[in-house]
SEKOL-94201 format. One record per residue (C-alpha): residue number from 1; x, y, z. Coordinates in nm, 3 decimals. Example, Ala and Ser with C-alpha at 12.3 -4.5 7.8 and 13.67 -1.06 7.14 Angstrom:
BEGIN
+------+---------+---------+---------+
: resi :       X :       Y :       Z :
+------+---------+---------+---------+
:    1 :   1.230 :  -0.450 :   0.780 :
:    2 :   1.367 :  -0.106 :   0.714 :
+------+---------+---------+---------+
END
This chain:
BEGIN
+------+---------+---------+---------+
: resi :       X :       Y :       Z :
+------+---------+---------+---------+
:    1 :  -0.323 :  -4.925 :  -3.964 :
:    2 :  -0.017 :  -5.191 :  -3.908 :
:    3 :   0.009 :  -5.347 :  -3.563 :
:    4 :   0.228 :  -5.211 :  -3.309 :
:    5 :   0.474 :  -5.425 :  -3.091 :
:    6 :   0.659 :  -5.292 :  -2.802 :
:    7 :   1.018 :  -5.473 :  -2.742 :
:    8 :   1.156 :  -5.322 :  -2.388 :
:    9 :   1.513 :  -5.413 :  -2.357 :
:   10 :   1.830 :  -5.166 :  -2.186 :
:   11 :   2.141 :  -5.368 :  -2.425 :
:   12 :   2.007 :  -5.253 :  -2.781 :
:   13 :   2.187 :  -5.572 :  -2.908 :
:   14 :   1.912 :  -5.755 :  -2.787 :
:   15 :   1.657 :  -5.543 :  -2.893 :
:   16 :   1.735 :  -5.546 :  -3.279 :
:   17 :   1.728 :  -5.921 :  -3.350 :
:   18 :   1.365 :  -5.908 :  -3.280 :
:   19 :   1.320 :  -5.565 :  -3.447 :
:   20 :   1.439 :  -5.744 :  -3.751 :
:   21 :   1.225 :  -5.999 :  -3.690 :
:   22 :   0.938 :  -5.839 :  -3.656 :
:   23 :   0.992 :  -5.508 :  -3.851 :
:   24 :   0.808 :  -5.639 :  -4.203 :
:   25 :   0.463 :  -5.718 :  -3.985 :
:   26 :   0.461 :  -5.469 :  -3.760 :
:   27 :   0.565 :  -5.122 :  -3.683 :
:   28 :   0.839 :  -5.157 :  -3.425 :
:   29 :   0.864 :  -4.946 :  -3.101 :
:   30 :   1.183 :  -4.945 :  -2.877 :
:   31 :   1.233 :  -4.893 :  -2.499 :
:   32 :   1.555 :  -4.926 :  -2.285 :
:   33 :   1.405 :  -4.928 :  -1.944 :
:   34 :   1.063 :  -4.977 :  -1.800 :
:   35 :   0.976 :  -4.636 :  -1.728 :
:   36 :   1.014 :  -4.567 :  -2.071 :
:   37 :   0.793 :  -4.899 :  -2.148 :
:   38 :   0.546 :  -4.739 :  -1.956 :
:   39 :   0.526 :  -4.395 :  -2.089 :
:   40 :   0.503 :  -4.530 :  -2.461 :
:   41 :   0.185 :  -4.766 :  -2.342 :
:   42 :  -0.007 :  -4.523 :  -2.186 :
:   43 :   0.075 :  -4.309 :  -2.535 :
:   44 :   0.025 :  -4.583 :  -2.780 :
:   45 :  -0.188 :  -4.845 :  -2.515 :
:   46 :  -0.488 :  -4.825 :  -2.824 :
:   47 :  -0.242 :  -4.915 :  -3.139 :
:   48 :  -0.016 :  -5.202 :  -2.935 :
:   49 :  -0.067 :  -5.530 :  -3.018 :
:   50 :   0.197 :  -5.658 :  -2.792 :
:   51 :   0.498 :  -5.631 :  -2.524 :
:   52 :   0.815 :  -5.856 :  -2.583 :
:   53 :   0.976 :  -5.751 :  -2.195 :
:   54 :   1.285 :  -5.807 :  -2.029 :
:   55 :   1.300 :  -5.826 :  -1.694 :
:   56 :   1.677 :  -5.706 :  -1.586 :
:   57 :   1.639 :  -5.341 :  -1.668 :
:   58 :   1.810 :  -5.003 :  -1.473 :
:   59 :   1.538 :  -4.747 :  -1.369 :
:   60 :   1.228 :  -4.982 :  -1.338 :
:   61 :   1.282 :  -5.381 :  -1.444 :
:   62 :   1.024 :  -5.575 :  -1.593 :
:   63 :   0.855 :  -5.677 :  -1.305 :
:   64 :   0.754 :  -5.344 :  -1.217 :
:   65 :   0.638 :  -5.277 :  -1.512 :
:   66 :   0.414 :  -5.580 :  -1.461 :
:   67 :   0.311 :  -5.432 :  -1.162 :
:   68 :   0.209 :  -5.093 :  -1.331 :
:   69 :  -0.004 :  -5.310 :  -1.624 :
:   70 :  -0.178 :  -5.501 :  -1.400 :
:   71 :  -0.264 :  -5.219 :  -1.199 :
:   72 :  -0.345 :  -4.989 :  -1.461 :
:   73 :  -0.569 :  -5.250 :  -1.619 :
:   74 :  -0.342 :  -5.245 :  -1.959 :
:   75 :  -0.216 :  -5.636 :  -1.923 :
:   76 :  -0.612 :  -5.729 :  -1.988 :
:   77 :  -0.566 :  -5.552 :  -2.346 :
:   78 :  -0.269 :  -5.589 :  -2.411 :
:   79 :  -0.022 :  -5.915 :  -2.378 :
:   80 :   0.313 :  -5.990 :  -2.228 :
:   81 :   0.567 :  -6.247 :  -2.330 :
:   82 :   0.885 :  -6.205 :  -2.121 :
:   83 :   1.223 :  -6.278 :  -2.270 :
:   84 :   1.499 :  -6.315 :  -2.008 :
:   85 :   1.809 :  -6.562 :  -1.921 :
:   86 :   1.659 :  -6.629 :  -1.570 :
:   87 :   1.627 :  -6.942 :  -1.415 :
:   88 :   1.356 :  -7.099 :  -1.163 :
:   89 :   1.000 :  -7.129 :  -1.113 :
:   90 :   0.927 :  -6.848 :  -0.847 :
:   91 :   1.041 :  -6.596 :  -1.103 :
:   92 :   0.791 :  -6.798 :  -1.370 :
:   93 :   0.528 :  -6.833 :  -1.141 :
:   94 :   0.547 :  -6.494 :  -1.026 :
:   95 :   0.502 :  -6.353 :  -1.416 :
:   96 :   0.196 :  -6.593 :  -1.468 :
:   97 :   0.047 :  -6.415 :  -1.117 :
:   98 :   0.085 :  -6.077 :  -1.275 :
:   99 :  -0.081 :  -6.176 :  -1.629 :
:  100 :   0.216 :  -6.304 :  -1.863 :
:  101 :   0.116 :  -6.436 :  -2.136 :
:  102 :   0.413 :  -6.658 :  -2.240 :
:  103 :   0.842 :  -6.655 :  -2.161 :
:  104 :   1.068 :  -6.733 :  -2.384 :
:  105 :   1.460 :  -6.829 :  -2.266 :
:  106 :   1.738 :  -6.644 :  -2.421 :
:  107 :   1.888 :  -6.718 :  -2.632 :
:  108 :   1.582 :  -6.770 :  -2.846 :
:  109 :   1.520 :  -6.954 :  -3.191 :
:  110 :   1.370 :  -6.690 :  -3.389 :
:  111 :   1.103 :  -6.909 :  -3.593 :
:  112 :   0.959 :  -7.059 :  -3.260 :
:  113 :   0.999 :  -6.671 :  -3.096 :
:  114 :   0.780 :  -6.574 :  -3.422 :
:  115 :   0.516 :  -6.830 :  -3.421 :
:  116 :   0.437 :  -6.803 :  -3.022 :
:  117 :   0.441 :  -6.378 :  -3.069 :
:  118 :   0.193 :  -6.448 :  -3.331 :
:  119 :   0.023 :  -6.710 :  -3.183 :
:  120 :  -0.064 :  -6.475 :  -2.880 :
:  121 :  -0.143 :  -6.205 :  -3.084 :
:  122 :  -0.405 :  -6.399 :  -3.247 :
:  123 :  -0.559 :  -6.509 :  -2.950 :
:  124 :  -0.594 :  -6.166 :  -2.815 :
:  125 :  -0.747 :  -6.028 :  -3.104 :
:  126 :  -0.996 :  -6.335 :  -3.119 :
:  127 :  -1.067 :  -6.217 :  -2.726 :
:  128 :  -1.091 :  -5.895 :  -2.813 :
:  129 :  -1.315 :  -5.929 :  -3.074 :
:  130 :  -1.528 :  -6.202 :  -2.848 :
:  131 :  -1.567 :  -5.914 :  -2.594 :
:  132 :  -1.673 :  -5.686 :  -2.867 :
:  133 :  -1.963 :  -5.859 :  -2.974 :
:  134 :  -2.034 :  -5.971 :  -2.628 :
:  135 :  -2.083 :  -5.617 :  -2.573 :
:  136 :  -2.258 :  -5.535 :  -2.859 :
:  137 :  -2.499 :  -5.795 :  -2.765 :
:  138 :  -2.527 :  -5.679 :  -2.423 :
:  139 :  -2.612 :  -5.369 :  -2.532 :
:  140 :  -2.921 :  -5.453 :  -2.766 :
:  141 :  -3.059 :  -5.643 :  -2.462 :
:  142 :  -3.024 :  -5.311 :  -2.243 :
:  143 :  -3.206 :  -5.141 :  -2.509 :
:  144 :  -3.433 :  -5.364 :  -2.568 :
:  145 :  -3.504 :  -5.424 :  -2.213 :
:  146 :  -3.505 :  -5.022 :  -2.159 :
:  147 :  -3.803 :  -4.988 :  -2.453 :
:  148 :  -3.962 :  -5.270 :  -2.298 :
:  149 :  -3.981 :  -5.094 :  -1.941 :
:  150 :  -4.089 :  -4.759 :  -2.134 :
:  151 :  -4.347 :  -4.955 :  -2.297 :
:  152 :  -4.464 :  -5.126 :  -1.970 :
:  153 :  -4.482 :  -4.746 :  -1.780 :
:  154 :  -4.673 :  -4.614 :  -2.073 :
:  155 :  -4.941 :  -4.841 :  -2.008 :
:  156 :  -4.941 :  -4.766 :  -1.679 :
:  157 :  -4.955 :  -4.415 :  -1.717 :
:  158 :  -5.281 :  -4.433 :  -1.919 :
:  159 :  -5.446 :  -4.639 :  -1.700 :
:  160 :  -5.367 :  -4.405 :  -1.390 :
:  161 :  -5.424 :  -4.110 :  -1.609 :
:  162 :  -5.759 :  -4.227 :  -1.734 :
:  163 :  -5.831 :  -4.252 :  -1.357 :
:  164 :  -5.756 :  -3.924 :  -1.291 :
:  165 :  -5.984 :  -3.766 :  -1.563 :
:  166 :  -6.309 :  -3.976 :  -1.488 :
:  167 :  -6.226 :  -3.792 :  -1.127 :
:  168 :  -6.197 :  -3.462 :  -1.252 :
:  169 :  -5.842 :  -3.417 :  -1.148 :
:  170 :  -5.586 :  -3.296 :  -1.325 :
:  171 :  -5.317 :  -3.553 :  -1.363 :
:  172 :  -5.081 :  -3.416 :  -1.094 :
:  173 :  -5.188 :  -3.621 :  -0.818 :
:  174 :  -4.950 :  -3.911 :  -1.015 :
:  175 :  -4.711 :  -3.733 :  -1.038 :
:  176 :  -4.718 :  -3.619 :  -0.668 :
:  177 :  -4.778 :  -3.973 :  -0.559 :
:  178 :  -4.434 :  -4.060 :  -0.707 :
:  179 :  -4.233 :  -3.778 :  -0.558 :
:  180 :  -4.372 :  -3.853 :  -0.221 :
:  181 :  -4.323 :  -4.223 :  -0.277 :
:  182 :  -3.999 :  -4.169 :  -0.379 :
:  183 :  -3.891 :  -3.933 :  -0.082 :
:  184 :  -4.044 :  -4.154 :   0.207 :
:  185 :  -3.841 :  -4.453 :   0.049 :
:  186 :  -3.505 :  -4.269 :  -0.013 :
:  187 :  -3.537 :  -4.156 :   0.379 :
:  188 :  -3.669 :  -4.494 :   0.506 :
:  189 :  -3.426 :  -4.710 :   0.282 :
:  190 :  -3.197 :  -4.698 :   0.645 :
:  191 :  -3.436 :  -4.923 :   0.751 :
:  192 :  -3.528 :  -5.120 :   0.469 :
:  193 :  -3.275 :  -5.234 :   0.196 :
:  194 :  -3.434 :  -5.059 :  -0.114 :
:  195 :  -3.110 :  -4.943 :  -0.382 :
:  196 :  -3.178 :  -4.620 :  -0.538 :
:  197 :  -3.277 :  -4.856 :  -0.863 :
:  198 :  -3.546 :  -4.996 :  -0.687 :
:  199 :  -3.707 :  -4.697 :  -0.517 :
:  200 :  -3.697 :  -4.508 :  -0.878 :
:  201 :  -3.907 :  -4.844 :  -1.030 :
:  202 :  -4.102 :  -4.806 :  -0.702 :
:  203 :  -4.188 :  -4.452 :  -0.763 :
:  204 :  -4.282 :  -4.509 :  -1.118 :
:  205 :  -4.516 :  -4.820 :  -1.021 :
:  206 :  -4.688 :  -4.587 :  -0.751 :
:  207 :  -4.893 :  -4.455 :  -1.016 :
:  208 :  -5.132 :  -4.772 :  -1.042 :
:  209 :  -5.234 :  -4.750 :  -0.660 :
:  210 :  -5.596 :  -4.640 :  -0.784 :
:  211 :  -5.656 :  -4.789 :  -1.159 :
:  212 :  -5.892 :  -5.040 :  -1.005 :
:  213 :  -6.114 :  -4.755 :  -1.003 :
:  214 :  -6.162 :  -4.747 :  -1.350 :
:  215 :  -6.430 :  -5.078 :  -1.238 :
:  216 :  -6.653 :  -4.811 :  -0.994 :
:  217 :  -6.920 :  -4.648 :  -1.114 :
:  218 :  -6.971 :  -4.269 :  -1.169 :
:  219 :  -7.187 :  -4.258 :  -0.945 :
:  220 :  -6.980 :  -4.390 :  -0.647 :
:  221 :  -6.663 :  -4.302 :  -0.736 :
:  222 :  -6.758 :  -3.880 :  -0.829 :
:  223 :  -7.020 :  -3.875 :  -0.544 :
:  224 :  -7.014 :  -3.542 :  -0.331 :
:  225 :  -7.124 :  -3.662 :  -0.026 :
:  226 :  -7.022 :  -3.957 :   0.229 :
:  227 :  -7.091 :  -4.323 :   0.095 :
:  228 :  -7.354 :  -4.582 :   0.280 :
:  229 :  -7.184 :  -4.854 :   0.384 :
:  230 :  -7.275 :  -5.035 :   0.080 :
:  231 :  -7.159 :  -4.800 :  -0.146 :
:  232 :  -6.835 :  -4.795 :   0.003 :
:  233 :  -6.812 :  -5.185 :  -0.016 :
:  234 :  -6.766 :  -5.117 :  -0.415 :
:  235 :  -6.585 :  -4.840 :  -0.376 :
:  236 :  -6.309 :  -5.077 :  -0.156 :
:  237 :  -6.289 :  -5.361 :  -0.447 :
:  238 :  -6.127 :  -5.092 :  -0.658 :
:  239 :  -5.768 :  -5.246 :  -0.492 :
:  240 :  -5.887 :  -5.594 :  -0.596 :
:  241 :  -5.977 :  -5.464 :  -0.950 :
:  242 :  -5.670 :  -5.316 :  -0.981 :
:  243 :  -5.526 :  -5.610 :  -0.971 :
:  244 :  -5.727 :  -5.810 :  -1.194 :
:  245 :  -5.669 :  -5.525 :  -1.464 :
:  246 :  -5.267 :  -5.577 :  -1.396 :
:  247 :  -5.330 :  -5.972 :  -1.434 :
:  248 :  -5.408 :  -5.904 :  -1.765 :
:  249 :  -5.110 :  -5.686 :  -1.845 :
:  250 :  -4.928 :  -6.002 :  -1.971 :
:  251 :  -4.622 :  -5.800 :  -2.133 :
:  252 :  -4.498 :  -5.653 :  -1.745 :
:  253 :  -4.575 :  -6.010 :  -1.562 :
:  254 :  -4.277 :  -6.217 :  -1.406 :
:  255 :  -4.093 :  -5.828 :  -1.399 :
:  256 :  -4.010 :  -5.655 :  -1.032 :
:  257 :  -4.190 :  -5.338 :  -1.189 :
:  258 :  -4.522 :  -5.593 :  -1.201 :
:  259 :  -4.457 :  -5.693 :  -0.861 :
:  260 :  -4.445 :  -5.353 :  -0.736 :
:  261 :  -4.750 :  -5.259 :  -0.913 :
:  262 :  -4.948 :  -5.511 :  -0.774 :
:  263 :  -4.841 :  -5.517 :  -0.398 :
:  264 :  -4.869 :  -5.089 :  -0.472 :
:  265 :  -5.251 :  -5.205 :  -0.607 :
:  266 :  -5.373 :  -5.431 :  -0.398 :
:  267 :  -5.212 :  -5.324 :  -0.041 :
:  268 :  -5.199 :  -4.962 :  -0.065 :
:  269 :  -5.526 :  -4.972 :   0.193 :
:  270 :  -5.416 :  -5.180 :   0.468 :
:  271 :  -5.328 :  -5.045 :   0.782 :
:  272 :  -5.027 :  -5.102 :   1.035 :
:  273 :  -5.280 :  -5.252 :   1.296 :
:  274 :  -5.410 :  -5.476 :   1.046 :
:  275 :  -5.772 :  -5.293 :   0.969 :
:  276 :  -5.729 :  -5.214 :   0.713 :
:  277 :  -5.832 :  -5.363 :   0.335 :
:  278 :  -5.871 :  -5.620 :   0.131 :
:  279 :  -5.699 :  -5.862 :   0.336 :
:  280 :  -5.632 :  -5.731 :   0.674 :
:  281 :  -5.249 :  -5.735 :   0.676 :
:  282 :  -5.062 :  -5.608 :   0.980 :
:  283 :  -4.724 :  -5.421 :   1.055 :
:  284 :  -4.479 :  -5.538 :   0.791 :
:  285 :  -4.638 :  -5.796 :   0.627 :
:  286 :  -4.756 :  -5.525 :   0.453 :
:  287 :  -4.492 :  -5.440 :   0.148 :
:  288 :  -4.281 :  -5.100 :   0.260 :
:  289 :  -4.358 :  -5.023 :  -0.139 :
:  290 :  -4.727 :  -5.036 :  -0.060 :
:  291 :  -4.719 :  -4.865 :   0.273 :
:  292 :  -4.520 :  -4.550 :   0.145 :
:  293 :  -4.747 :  -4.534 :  -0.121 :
:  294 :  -5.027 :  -4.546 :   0.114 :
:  295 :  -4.910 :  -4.235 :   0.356 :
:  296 :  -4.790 :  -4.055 :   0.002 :
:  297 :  -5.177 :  -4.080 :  -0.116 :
:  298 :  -5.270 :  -3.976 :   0.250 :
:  299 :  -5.017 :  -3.688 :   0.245 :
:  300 :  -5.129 :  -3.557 :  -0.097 :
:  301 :  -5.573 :  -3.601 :  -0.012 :
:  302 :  -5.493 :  -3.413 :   0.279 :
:  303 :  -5.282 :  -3.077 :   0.100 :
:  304 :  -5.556 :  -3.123 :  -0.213 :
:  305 :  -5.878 :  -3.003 :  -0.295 :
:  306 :  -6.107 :  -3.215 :  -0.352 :
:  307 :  -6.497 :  -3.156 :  -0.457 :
:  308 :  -6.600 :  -3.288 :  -0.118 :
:  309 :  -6.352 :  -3.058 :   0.088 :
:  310 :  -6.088 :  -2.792 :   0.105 :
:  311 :  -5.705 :  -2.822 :   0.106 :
:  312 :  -5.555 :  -2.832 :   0.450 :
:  313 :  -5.252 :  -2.634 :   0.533 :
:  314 :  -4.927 :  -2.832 :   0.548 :
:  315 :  -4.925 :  -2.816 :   0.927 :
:  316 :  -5.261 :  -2.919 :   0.985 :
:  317 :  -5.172 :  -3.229 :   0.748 :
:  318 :  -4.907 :  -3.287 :   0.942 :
:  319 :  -5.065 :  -3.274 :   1.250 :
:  320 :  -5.353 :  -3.520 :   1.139 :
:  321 :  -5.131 :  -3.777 :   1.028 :
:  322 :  -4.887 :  -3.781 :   1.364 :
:  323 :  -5.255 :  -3.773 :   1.560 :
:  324 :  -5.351 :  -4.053 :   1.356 :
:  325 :  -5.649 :  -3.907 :   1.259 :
:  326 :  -5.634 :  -4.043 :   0.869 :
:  327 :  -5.471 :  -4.404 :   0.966 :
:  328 :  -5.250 :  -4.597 :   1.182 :
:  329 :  -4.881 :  -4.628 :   0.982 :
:  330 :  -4.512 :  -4.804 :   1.000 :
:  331 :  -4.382 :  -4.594 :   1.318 :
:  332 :  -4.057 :  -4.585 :   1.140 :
:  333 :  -4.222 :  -4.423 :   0.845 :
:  334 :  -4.377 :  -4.137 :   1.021 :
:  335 :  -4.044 :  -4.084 :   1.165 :
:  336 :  -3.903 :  -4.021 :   0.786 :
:  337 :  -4.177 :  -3.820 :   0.696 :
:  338 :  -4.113 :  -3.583 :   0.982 :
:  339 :  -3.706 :  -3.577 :   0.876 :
:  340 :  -3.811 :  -3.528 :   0.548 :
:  341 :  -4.143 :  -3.312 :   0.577 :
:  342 :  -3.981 :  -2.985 :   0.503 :
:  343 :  -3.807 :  -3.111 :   0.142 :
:  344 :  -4.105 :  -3.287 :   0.083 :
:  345 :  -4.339 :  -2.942 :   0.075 :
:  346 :  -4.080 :  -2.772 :  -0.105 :
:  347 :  -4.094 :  -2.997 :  -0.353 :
:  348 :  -4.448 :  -3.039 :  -0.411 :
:  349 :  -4.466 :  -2.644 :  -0.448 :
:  350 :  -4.220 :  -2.653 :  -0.754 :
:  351 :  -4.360 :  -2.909 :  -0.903 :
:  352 :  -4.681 :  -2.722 :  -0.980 :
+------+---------+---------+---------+
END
């Protein structure tokens, strides 16, 4: 397909000079005013390789059709030289502001006119072809960096999965673990500056709170009936486990999603008054990620059977966790779970 080059000019004495000039390399298109201009970019805006624009024009002049390419986006694509009799430098300056390429003074020596239309030309298809590959490239490293997060979540869903079978359960309490994650921290991200990105990588980490667990024996970790105290010792090193497992993940390190994961591992058993486990952090200096994963496992033990008890009703949960009867948590993230409560349960039900 030839090049296309758009010469906008009302006296059509002007115009066919540089018709002929051009006419052998490109295909020529004609306008007498700028409104015309403008309709044949917006038709042709793929095919044109350049404008040659006067400015003194009846209906719209050449500045305003400036005005409409810049804000249209067209002058980034495609270039403007302006060919005009005017004198002074605000008029100059004021072309170079709206994204002229180049000005040429009539009247014009054809050769040099040639060689400086081409010359633009050139460097606009060399930029265009820049962006192209820059894009191109861009787009592998998405892709690659997309695979490479699937990759990373696949490993992570194993490990929580293969959690969930050595404790009988079915594999939904993941997946309810994420939705509830991912409620609490869409409500409380008025409070805490979480994007919508980060709360969906959130969710997805959520899944690893437990896969320490995998280090407790069978016969702690399925037990029926309370733990001694030193039984429950092990059973508390599963969030330090966790994270030694995750340490040796060494494909997801130096990543937010590993981050996540391991605050989510380690943390997801401390307490807002600070006694909580393995390290006794208080208030915020617990991670928001690990403290909506904590109420979110809370939530879900509570409205769950379990071998060692029987589901509670969704009021009753409620009720337990505002009386603090399963924990002491974030003020402000009881608060969203009682805005949200209602969604939440509806949720959960279709999911199942």
């Amino acid at each position: 397909m030839r090049k296309k080059i758009l010469v906008v000019d009302d006296i059509e004495i002007n115009r066919l000079p540089l018709i002929h000039l051009f006419s052998e390399e490109f295909d020529v298109l004609e306008a007498e005013n700028g409104r015309a201009a403008m309709d044949i970019l917006e038709k042709h805006r793929e095919e044109i390789s350049i404008v040659l624009l006067d400015l003194v024009m009846p209906v719209m002049g050449g500045f305003e059709v400036l005005h409409e390419m810049k804000n249209s986006g067209i002058i980034r694509t495609i270039p403007v030289i302006l060919i005009t009799s005017e004198e002074g430098d605000e008029k100059t300056l004021l072309g170079y502001k709206l994204g002229v390429s180049d000005f040429i003074k009539k009247p014009f020596n054809a050769d040099i006119v040639y060689r400086r239309v081409n010359n633009v030309v050139g460097l606009y298809s060399h930029k265009r072809n820049l962006e192209e590959k820059l894009r191109e490239q861009r787009e592998k490293l998405e892709n690659q960096a997309r695979r490479l997060k699937q990759a990373n979540q696949s490993v992570i869903d194993i490990l929580s999965t293969t959690v969930e079978f050595r404790d009988f359960e079915s594999g939904e309490h993941i997946k309810r673990i994420r939705l509830i994650t991912h409620i609490l921290l869409e409500e409380a991200s008025s409070y805490y500056p979480l994007s919508a990105e980060e709360i969906e990588i959130i969710g997805n980490a959520s899944a690893v709170h437990d896969i320490g667990k995998i280090a407790i024996p069978d016969s702690i970790l399925l037990k029926p009936s309370p733990l001694t105290p030193e039984e429950f010792a092990i059973m508390k090193t599963h969030t330090i486990k966790g994270c030694e497992i995750l340490s040796r993940l060494t494909q997801i390190q130096g990543d937010d999603f590993y981050t996540y994961c391991y605050d989510i591992c380690r943390y997801h058993h401390e307490r807002w008054d600070g006694k909580g486990y393995p390290d006794g952090l208080k208030g915020d200096d617990i991670p928001i990620w690990a403290q909506a994963t904590s109420l979110a496992d809370v939530i879900d033990a509570l409205i769950s059977k379990r071998v060692y008890k029987a589901a509670f009703s969704h009021d009753d949960a409620i009720k337990m966790i505002l009386d603090g009867k399963c924990g002491v948590f974030n003020p402000k993230l009881l608060e969203c779970f009682v805005r949200v409560k209602d969604t939440l349960f509806e949720k959960i039900n279709s999911s199942h």
